[in-house]
C-alpha positions in Angstrom: -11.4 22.0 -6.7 -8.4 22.7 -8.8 -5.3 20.2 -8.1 -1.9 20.6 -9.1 -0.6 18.0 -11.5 2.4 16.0 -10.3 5.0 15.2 -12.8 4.7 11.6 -14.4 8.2 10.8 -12.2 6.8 11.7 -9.1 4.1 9.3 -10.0 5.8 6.5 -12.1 9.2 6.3 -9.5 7.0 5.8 -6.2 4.2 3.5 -7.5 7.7 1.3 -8.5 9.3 1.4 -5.6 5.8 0.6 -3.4 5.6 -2.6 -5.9 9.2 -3.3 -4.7 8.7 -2.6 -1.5 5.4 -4.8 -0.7 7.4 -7.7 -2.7 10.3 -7.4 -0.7 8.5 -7.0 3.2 5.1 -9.3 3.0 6.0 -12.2 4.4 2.9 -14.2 2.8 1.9 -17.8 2.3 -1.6 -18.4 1.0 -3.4 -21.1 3.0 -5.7 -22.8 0.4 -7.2 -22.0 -2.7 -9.6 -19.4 -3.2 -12.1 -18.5 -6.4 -13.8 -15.8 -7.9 -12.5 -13.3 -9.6 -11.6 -10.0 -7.6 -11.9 -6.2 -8.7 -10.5 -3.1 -6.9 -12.5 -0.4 -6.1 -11.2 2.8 -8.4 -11.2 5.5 -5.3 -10.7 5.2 -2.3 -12.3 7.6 1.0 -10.4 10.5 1.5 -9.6 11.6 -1.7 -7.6 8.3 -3.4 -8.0 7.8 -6.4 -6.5 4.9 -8.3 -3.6 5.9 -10.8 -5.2 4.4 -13.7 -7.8 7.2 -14.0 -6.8 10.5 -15.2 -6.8 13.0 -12.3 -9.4 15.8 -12.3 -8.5 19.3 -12.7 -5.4 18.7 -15.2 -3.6 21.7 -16.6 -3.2 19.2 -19.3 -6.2 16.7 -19.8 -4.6 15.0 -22.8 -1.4 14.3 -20.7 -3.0 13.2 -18.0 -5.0 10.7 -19.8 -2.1 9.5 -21.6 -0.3 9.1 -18.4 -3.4 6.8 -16.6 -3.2 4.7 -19.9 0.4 3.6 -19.1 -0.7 3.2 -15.5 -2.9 0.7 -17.0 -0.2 -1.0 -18.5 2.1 -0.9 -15.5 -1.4 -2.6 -13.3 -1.6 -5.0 -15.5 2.0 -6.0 -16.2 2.0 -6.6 -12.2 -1.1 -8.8 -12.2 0.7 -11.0 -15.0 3.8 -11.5 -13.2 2.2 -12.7 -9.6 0.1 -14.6 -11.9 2.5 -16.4 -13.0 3.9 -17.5 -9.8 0.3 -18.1 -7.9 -2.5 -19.9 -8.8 -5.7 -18.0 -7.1 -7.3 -15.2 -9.1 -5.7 -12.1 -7.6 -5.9 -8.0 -8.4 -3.6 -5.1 -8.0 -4.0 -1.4 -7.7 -2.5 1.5 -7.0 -3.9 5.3 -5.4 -3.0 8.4 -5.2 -3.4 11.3 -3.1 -2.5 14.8 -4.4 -2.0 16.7 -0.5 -1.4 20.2 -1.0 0.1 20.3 2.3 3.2 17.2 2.0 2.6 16.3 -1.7 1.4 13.4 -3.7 1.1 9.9 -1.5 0.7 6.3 -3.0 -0.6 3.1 -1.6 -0.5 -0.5 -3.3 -3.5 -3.2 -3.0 -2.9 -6.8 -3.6 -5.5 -8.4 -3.5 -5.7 -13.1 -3.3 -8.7 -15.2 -3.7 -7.1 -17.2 -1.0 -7.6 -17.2 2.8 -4.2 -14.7 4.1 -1.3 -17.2 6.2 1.7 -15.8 8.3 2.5 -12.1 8.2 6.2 -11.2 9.4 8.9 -8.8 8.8 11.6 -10.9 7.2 14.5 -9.7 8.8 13.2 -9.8 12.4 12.4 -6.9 15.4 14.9 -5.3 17.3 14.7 -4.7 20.8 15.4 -0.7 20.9 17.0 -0.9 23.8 19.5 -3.3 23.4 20.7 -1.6 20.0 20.3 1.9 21.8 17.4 3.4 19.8 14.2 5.7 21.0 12.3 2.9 19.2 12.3 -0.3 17.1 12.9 0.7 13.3 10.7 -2.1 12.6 7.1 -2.8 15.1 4.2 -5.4 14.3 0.8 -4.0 15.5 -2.5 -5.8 15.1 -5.6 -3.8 14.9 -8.7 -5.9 15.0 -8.7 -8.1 12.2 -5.4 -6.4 10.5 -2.0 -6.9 10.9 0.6 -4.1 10.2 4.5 -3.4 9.7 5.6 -0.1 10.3 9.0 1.0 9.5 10.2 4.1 11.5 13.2 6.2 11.7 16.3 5.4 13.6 16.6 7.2 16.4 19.0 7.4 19.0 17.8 6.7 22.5 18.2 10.0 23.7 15.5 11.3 21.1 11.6 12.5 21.7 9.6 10.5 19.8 7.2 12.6 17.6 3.5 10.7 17.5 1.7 12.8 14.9 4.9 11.7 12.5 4.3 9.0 10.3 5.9 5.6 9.3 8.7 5.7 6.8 6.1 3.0 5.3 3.1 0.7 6.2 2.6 -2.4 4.9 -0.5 -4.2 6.4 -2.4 -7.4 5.8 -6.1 -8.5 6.2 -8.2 -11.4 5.7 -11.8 -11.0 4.8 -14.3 -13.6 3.3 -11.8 -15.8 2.3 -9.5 -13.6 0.4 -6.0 -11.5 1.4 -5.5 -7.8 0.9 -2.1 -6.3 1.7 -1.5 -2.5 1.4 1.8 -0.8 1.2 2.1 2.8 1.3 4.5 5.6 2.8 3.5 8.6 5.2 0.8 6.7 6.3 -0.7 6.7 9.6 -1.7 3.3 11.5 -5.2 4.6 11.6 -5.3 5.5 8.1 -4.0 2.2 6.5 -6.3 0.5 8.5 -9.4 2.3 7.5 -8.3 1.9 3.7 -7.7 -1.7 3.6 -10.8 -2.5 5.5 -12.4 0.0 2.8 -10.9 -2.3 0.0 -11.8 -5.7 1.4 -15.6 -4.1 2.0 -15.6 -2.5 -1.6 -13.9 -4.9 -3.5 -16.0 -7.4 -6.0 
């Protein structure tokens, strides 16, 4: 299948501001020391695939694989700076999925060797009612063994809320076998980040 090649500041601008973003919202404290080393799975179901691989299908296969090779650089310039502020073995990745329909989507995976501690937005929740919004702008959902923060569009009260629309971002967190994953992407679905990081803490080695 033939897949249209987004330009390297489509790629490189979101992948940043994901980092950012995950940085900025997960509200983490690793509880106890971990070991092993951990590595990311390079796709994911659905059509990820992680932006360190050149992407199939390439008008220009040269480019592309010049463009993964920085990607590399970028992963690993990420893994050396949470290095150097935690101790427990830890990996990072990013995917990509090229939608024909809304256009390319990224998710982050950080992954600990360390069992996961509190997960909360930093700022707090609203109660949509008492600011006069159709909803909070910021909800905490748990589903099974994950927890996630989804950050929707303010709406006024008045407004219909639209259920097949996505978060402006998901950021989610789960503890498996002693280690944390947290995922950040945007125009993700609940259902869809949860199937992906459970995918990630199954694949991962």
């Amino acid at each position: 299948m033939t897949r249209r090649t987004p330009h390297p500041a489509l790629i490189g601008l979101p992948l940043g501001l994901a980092v950012l973003a995950a940085m900025v919202v997960f509200s983490l404290v690793l509880d106890g020391r971990g070991s092993g080393e951990i590595e990311l799975p390079d796709s994911l179901p659905g059509g990820w695939q992680s932006v360190t691989e050149p992407m199939e299908g390439r008008d220009d296969p040269e480019a592309a694989q010049e463009y993964a090779d920085r990607q590399v650089q970028a992963v690993a310039h990420v893994e050396e700076q949470l290095g150097e502020v935690y101790d427990d073995e830890l990996a990072f990745a990013a995917y990509l999925h090229d939608d024909p329909e809304i256009g390319p989507r990224f998710v982050t995976v950080t992954a600990f060797a360390a069992p996961p501690g509190p997960f909360a937005p930093p700022n707090g929740i609203l109660d949509p009612e008492e600011v006069g919004m159709a909803r909070a702008p910021i909800e905490v959902v748990r589903e099974g063994d994950t927890v996630c923060i989804l950050e929707w569009v303010q709406q006024p009260e008045s407004a219909e809320i639209d259920e097949s629309e996505p978060p402006l971002t998901t950021t989610c967190q789960l503890g498996a076998d002693g280690r944390t994953y947290l995922l950040a992407g945007s125009k993700l679905m609940l259902d869809d980040a949860v199937e992906l990081i459970e995918t990630v803490a199954a694949d991962a080695s």
